[in-house]
N, C-alpha and C positions, 0 to 999 in steps of 0.2 A: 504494500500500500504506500502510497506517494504522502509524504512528508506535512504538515497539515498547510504550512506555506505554499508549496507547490500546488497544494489541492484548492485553494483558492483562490492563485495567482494574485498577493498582495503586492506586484508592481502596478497593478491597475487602483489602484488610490495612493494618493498624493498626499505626501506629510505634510504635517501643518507648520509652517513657520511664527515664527517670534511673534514678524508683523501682522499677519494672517489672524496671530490670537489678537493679538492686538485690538485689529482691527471687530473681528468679531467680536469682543468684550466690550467695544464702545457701540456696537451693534445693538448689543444684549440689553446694554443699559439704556440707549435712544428708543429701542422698540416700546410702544404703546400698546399695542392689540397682540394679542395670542398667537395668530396668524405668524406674524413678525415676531414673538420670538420660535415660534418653533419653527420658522425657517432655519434658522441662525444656528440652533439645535442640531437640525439637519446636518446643517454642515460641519458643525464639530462631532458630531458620528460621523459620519463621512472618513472625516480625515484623522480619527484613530480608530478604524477599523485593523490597520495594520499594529495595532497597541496590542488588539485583543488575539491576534493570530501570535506575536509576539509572545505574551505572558502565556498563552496554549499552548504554545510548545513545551513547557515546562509541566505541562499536565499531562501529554502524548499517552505515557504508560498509566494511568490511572483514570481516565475518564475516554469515554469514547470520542470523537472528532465530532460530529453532530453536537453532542452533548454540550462540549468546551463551547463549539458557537455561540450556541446558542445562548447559556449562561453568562459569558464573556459579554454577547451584544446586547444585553439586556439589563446588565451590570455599568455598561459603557450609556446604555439608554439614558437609565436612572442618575449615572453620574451627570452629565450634561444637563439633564434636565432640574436638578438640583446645584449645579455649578455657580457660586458667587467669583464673578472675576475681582472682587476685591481681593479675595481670603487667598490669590497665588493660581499658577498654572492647571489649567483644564489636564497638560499631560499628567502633572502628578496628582490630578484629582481623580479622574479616572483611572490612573493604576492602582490606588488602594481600593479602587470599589473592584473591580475587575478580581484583584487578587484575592481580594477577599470572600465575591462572591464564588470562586473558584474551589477556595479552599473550603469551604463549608458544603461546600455538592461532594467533596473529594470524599471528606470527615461524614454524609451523609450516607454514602455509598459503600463504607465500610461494613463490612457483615461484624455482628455483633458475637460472637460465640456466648452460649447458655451452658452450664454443663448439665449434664443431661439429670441430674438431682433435685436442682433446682427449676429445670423446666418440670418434673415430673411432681415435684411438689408444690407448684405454681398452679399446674393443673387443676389440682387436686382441690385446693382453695376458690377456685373458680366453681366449681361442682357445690 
């Protein structure tokens, strides 16, 4: 299976520069109507979609490649759409949301082992 980069070809979106936040953050804050800011939104997903293929690679072996997406884009949603450009960088705002939502699907996905004692005495209290 091809590599989760390759499998989505993150040359087709375009990092975000300095001024680019810049500029979008003065965007963010002139916007009036919903409209205009979830455009602005847009485009700061947009331009860390390559963040969240990024930080998924670091999940490769423990979550499936669907899965990382989709967690990762929704993680990156929620960061943007919560985003104050006063409080510092869109990149490092959405990397702790990203990673964190990552790591908590990871920690979700683990099998819990019961030993077999106390599932059978758990049972039993249930009855």
């Amino acid at each position: 299976m091809k590599p989760l980069s390759q499998r989505l070809g993150e040359d087709q979106f375009e990092p975000l520069t300095i001024e680019r936040e810049r500029e979008l953050a003065d965007k963010l804050r002139k916007a009036r109507t919903k409209k205009q800011r979830q455009a602005v939104r847009d485009d700061l997903i947009m331009a860390h979609v390559r963040l969240v293929v990024y930080i998924g690679k670091g999940y490769e072996n423990r979550l499936p490649h669907d899965e990382i997406m989709s967690i990762g884009l929704l993680a990156l949603t929620q960061a943007a759409e919560r985003w104050d450009p006063d409080k510092g960088s869109i990149y490092q705002w959405a990397r702790r949301w990203i990673t964190t939502a990552l790591t908590k699907a990871v920690d979700a996905a683990r099998a819990i082992r019961v030993p077999e004692a106390v599932a059978n005495e758990a049972a039993l209290i249930a009855l």
